[in-house]
N, C-alpha and C positions, 0 to 999 in steps of 0.2 A: 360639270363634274364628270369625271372619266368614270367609263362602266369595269366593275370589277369584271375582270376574266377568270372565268371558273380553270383550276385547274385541270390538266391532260388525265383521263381516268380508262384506262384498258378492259376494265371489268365492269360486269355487269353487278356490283355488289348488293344483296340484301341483306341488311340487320336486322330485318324479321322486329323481334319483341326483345331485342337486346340493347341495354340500355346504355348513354355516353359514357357510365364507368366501364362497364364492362368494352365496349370500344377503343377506350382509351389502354384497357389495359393488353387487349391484345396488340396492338401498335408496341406499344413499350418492349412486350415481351418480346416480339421479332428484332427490335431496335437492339436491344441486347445482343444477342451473337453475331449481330451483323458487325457491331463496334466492337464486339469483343475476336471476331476473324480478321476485321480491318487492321488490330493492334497485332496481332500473332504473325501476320504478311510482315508486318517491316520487323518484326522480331527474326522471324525467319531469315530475311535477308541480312539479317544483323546479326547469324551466327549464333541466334541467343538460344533456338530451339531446333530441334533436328529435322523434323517434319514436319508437314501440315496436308489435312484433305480438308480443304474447303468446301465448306455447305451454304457456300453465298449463294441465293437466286432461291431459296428451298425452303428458309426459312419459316415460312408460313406453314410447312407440314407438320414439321417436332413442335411449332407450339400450337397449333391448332390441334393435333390429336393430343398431347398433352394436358392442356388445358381441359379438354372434353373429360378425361378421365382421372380417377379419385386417385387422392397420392395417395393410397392404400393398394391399389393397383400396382402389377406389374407391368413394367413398357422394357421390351429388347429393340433396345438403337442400333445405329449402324456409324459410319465414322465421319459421318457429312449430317449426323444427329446433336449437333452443339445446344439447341433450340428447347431438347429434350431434359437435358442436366439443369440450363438456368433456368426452363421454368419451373422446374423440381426444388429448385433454390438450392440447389449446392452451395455451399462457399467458393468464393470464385477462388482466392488462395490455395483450395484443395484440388481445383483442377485446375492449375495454373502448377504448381506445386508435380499434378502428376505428368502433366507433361514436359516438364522440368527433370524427373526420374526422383522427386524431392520425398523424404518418410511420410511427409504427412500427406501425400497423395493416398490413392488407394491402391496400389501394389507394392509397395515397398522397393518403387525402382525396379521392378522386375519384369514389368510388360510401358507400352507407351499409351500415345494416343488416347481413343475410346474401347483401349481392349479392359473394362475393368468391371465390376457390381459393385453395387451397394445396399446390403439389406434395408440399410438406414431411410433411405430414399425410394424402394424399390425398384431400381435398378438394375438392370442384367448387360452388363456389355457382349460386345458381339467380340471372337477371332478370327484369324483372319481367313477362315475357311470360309464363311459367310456362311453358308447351309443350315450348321448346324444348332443355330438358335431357333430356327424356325418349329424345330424338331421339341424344345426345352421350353420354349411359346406351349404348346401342347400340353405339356407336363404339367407345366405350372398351372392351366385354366384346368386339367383334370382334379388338381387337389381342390381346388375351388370348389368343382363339380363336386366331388364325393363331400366335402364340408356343406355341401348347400350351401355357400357363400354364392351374394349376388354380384359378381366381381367378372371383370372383364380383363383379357390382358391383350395387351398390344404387342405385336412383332415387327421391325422390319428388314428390305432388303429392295436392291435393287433392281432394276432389271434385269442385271447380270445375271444376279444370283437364282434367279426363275428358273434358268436353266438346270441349274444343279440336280442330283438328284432328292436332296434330300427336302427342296422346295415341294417335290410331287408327293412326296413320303408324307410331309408333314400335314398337307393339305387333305392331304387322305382321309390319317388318323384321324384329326381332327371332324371331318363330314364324317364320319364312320362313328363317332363316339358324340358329335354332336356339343363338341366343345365352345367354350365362350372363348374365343379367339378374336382379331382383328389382323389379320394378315395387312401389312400393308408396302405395296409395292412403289418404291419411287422411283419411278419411268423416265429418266432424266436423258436420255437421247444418248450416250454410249457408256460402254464397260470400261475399259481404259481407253483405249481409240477404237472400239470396234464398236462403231451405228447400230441401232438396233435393227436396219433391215438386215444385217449378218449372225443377227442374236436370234432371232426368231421368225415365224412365218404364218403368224397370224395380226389380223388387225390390230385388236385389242388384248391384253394380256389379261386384263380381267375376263375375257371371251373363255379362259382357258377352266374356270369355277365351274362353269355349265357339267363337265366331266365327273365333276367331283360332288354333284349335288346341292353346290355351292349358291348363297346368296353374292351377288356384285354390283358392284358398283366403280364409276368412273367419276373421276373428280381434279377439278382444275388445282393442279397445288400449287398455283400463284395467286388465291383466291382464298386469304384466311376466313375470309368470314364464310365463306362455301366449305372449309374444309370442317370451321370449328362447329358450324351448323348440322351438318351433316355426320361426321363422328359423334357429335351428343348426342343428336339423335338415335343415333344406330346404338350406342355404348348404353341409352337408358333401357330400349327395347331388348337388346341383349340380355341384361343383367336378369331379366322377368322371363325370358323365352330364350334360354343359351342354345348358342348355332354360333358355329364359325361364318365372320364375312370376311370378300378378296374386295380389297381397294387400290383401284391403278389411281395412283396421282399423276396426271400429264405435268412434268416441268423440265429442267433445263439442267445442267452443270454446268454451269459459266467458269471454273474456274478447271484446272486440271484435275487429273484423277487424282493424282498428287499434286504439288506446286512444280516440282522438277519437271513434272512431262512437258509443260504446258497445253497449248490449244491449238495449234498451228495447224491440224488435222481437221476442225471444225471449219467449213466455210464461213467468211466474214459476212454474208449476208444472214445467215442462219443464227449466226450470234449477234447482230443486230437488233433482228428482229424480238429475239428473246430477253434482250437488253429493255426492252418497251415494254417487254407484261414483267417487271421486277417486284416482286410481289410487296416490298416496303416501301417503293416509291409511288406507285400505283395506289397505296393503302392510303399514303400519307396523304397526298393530292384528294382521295374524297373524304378523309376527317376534316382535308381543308374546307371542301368547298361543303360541310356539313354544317363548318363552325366548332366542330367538336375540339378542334387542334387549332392552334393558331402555331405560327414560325416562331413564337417568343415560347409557347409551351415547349416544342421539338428540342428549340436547342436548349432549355434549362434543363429537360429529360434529358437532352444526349450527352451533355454537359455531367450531368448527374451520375450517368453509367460509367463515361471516363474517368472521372474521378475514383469511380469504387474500381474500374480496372486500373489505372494504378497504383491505385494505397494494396491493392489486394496481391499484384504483379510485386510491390515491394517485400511486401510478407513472405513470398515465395523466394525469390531471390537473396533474403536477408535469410531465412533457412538455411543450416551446414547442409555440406556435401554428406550422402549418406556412406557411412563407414564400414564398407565390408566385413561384416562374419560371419564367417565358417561357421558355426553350431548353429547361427540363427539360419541361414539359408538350408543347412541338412534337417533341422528339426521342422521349417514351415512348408516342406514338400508335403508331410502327411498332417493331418486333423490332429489335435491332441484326443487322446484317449488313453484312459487308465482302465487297464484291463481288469472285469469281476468276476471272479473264480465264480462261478456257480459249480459245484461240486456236485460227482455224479450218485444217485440213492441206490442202495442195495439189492433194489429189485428189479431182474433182469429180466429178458426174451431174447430168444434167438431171434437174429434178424440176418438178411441178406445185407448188400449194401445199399443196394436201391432201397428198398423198404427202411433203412436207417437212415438215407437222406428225405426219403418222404417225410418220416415220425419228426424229423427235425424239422421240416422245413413245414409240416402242419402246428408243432408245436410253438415255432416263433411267430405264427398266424397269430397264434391263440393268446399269445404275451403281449403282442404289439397291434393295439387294433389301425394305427397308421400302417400299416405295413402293407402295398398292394403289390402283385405276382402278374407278371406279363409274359406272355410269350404264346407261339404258335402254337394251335390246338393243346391249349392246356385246360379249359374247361370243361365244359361235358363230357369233350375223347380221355379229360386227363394225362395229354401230353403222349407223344409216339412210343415213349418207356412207360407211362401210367405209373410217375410220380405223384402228378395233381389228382390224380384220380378219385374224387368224392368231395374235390375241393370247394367247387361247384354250391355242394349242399349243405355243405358247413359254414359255409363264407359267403356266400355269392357272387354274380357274377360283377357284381363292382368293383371288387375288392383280387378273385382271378378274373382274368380279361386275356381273351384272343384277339391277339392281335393280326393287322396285315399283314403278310411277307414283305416288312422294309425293318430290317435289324437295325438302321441306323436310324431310324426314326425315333423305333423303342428304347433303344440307349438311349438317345436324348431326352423323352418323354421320362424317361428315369430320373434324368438329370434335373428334367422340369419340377419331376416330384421333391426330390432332393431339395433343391432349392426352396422351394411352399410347405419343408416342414414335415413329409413323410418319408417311411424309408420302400425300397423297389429291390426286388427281384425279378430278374429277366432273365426266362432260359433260352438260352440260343439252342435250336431245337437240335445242333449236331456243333461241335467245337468250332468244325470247317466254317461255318456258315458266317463268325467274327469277323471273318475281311469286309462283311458288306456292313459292320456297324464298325469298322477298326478305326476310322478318322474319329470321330464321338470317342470313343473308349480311349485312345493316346493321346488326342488334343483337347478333348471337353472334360472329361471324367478327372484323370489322371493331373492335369496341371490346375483346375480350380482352385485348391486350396492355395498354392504355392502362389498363383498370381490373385486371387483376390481375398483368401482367407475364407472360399466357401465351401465346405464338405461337401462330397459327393457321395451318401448317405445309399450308396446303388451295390449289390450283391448280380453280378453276370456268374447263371452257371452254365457251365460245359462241358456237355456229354463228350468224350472226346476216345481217342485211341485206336489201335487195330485189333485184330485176332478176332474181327466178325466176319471175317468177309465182304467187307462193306465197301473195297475200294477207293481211288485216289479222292475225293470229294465228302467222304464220310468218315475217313478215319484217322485223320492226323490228330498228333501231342504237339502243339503248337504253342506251349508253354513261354518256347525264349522269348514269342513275339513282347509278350507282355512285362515277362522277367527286366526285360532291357530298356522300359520304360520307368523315368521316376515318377513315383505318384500314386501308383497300383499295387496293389497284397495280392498273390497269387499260390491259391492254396491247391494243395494233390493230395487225400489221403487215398489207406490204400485198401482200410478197416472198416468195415460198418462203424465200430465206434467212434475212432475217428471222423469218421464222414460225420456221423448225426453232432459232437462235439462241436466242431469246427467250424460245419456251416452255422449252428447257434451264434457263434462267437464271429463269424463273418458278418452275417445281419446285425449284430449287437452295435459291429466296431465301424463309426461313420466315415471310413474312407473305404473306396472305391475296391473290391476284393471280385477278381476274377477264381471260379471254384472248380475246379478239373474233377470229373467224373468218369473212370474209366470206364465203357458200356461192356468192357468182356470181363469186369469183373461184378458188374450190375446184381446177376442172378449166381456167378458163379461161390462166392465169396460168403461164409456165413461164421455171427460170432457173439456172443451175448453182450447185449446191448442194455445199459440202463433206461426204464421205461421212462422215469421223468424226464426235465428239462434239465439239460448240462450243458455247460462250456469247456474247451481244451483252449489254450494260449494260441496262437497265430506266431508263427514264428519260433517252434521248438520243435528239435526233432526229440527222434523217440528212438532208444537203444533195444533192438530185437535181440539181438544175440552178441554176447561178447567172448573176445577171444584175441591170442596176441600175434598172428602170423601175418592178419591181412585185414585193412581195414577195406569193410564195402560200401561205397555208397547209394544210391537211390532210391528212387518214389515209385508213388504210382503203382502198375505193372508187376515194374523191375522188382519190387519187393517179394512178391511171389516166387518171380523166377527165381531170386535171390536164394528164395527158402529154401524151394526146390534142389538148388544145386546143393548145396549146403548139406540138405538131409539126405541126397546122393551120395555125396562125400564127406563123412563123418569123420574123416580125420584132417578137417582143416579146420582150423583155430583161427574163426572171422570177426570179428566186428562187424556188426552187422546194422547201419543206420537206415529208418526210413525218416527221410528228411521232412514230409508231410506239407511242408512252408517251404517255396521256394524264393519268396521276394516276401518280410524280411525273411534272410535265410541264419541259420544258427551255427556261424560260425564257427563258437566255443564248442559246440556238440562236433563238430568236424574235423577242429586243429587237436582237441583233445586226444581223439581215437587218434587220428596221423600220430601225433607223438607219442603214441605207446606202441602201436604195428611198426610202423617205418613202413610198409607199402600200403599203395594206396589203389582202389579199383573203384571207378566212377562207369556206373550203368545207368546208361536211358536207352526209352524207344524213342527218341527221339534221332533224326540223322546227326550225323557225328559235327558237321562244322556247323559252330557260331550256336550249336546247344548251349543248355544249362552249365553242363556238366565242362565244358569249354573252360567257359569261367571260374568255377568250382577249383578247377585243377590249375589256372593261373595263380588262382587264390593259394593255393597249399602250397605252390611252389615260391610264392613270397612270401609266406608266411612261418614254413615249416621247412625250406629245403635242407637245412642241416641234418634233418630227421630220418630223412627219408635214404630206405639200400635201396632202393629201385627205383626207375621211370615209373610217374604218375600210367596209370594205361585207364584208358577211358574202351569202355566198349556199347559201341550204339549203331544204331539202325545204317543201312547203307544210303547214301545220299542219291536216292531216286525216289519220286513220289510213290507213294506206297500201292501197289498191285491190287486186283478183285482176285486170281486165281489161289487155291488154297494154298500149293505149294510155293507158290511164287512169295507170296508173301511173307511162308515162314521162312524162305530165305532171308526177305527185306529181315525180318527182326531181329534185334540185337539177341535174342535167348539164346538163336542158335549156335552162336559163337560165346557164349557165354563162359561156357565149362572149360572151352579151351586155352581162353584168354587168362584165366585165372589160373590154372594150374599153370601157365607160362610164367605168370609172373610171381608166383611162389618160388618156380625153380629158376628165379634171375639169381 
């Protein structure tokens, strides 16, 4: 009688105390995306799908850290995470469906791939920045943290993404706040073609934790029962003792970064050899020689998988093509919300504007016990203006929280909140400072709804402007960057009232509301202010002064100076708009006054090209040009970054040409 030949087995496997179901089940689960990538390659070739990243050879990480963790959890995948959706048990027709661009995916055809979430399943997909989930990983294990929930969330990203910044940002916060994190790295040997000795220059990448105060760990991710052994482990002790851990999974990409690129850049020997530690073939081979699997269980399972891939591949395909409309794509760039007048009570104080953004911005503390406030020295200092100031001791510091200097972290830590249910304010401690969180805030914040239907439930305010002195790095009105993004509320008042109003009704409303703060009208600025809690609409302006020679527009600043000029020249009959909302903006408050003046004057401190006010006057000239005796004149700052020296600057600003521009365009 011939001696049975034990199967080829690469790894050193332990099942520890895990039992033949539990065995068999993780086998199945790899077996899944593996037949389910096998069928997408010749779809692919067959024109049927547009793309593919393949996660073949990997398999064994998205369901081994999967499986470790409660589907009440959140896991952020990445686009080689197939492993992560079927063992979540999607319907395979809905992701079949979304990579199809089909309705009943989850973007409504609007994004592909794995760019998408799902609350349903707790799901957060990744874009294609990579970075900045790592950042929204954070957010989400903080709400956790502040709920005392014992819950752990998963992140990942690849080697690539290590480098980025917001990888060191995120890992930061995280050791710094002591968050239930799992960062996990899959170390798969290059970026698109570039090896990792060109990506970095350290051994290990998990080596890099040490920095951060970090627990690490290295791990074979061709090695499900190492991966799923060792994440359960770590995921229970977590849950009881929250700390962020860094996991390098050692594996491979066998397949291109795309399909298009291919591999040709990989030595054949290098892909050989990783061809032999294949983490399904390797699995199956010791279930064989365990007894646990036999060849007639395999192929009825694999058997079985095909099948559901295509009765489910037909479900998708039998789907109508989705039918383009206009209202529905303008209406699901922002959250629905139905705006609640809270009306303001009769009893006043004078306030500054600072002091009316603080009363507001303590008062919606007070209304919304989810509500937590981030940003640079805002706690015990009470922030460089001493808006938060005492917030500390009314609140504590759970709830306000100093953050590191990585703005793009905290944007997405917002976003993490957001997403787990609470709502965030984050003060960027100077306007200027938005470029280092600007990728988060135009690509995380701003498109969430639109592409998965998630609010981004986040208020960024923005000390912003000149006339401090403060020079090119602290004083820009950087308003358009946002203005020109769909997705984002971008609010400027110019009132205490206003301000305390507004921000109210910014926090209220769960889409993404960037809040302009002028600092030289901070202390300058005072006006009685109702003491309770009130709201003002988002998106209406406000008529200061009416009159029929000239309409004026502007925010901000500009309204002051507006005043100014105005009560200089008493005998000019203006209309007088402060717009307060710029993104949505109030149109009807705009075309109106144009069609009773006929001229029209657009002021910002803003430099003159590609401002607000740009568009503004695009606007009236398609809208209103019959209207109009004169050329629209926009009068705004000159296009040079803005000066430190006192006179220098009052050159830069649009005031000083103020008076002149206007009486010009009277006497047109």
């Amino acid at each position: 009688m011939a001696t049975k030949t034990a199967p080829k087995v690469h790894f050193d496997y332990d099942r520890s105390t895990l039992t033949d179901e539990m065995l068999l089940q993780l086998y199945k689960a790899m077996l899944t995306p593996r037949l389910i990538e096998e069928k997408m390659l010749i779809l692919l070739r067959q024109g049927k799908i547009s793309k593919w990243f393949a996660g073949i050879g990997q398999e064994a990480i998205s369901v081994g850290v999967t499986t470790a963790m409660r589907s009440e959890e959140y896991i952020l995948p990445m686009h080689r995470n197939l492993g992560v959706f079927t063992t979540r048990e999607i319907p395979l027709y809905r992701l079949f469906a979304q990579w199809q661009g089909k309705a009943s995916g989850f973007t409504k055809g609007r994004d592909r791939s794995f760019h998408f979430g799902t609350q349903e399943y707790n799901i957060v997909g990744m874009i294609s920045h990579l970075g900045p989930q790592l950042g929204v990983a954070d957010g989400i294990a903080l709400a956790h943290k502040l709920r005392k929930e014992k819950a752990v969330t998963a992140v990942f990203t690849g080697e690539g993404g290590t480098s980025e910044g917001d990888f060191h940002e995120a890992l930061n916060v995280a050791s710094v706040w002591q968050l239930p994190v799992l960062f996990c790295i899959e170390n798969n040997g290059y970026g698109l073609s570039t090896p990792t000795s060109e990506q970095y220059n350290c051994e290990n990448l998990a080596d890099r934790a040490l920095g951060y105060g970090m627990e690490s760990h290295i791990i074979d991710g061709n090695n499900i029962l190492e991966v799923y052994t060792t994440v359960n482990a770590l995921a229970e002790d977590i849950r009881t003792n929250p700390r962020p851990v860094l996991l390098e999974f050692k594996t491979f990409r066998m397949r291109g970064h795309e399909e298009a690129s291919g591999t040709k850049y990989v030595p054949k020997e290098l892909m050989e050899a990783w061809a032999e530690k294949d983490p399904i073939e390797n699995y199956k081979n010791y279930l064989l020689g365990l007894d646990v699997l036999t060849e007639e269980m395999h192929e009825e399972m694999a058997s079985q998988i095909k099948e559901a891939i295509n009765e489910n591949l037909d479900i998708a395909y039998n789907e109508e093509a989705i039918i383009p409309n206009l209202e529905t794509e303008l209406l699901d760039v922002y959250a629905p919300y139905t705006y609640q007048d809270t009306p303001p009570n009769e009893e006043t104080e004078e306030l500054r504007l600072i002091d009316a953004i603080s009363e507001g911005l303590k008062q919606s503390m007070e209304r919304y016990d989810d509500l937590v406030i981030m940003g640079q020295d805002i706690a015990e200092y009470g922030g460089v203006f001493k808006i938060t100031d005492g917030f500390v001791d009314a609140f504590g510091k759970e709830r306000v929280r100093n953050t590191p200097i990585c703005e793009s972290a905290i944007v997405e830590a917002a976003m993490g909140l957001a997403i787990n249910g609470k709502k965030a304010v984050m003060e960027m401690q100077f306007a200027d400072f938005a470029t280092s969180g600007f990728n988060p805030i135009v690509n995380y914040l701003a498109k969430s709804h639109y592409r998965w239907s998630q609010p981004a439930d986040v208020v960024v305010r923005m000390p912003c402007g000149a006339g401090v002195g403060a020079g090119p790095y602290h004083s820009q009105t950087n308003e358009a960057w946002f203005t020109h993004t769909p997705g984002l509320k971008v609010v400027y008042p110019a009132f205490p009232y206003d301000a305390k109003g507004l921000l109210a009704a910014a926090i209220e409303d769960p889409n993404p509301v960037l809040f302009f703060e002028h600092k030289a009208l901070y202390r300058r600025i005072r006006q009685e202010v109702p003491t309770a809690y009130y709201t003002l609409p988002i998106g209406k302006a406000v008529s200061l002064q009416e009159g029929n020679d000239v309409t004026i527009i502007t925010y901000g600043a500009g309204v002051h100076w507006a005043l100014e000029t105005l009560e200089k020249n008493t005998a000019i009959s203006a209309d007088l708009i402060d717009l307060r909302t710029l993104q949505p903006l109030d149109t009807e408050a705009i075309y109106a006054s144009v069609k009773k003046t006929g001229k029209v004057l657009l002021l910002t401190e803003d430099a003159g090209f590609g401002s607000v006010m740009s568009d503004i006057s695009a606007m009236i000239t398609e809208a209103c040009f019959e209207f109009l005796d004169a050329p629209i004149r926009r009068v705004t700052s000159i296009d040079t970054p803005i000066p430190f020296a006192e006179q220098l600057e009052e050159q830069y600003l649009s005031r000083t040409r103020l008076e002149e521009r206007l009486k010009e365009l009277l006497a047109y």
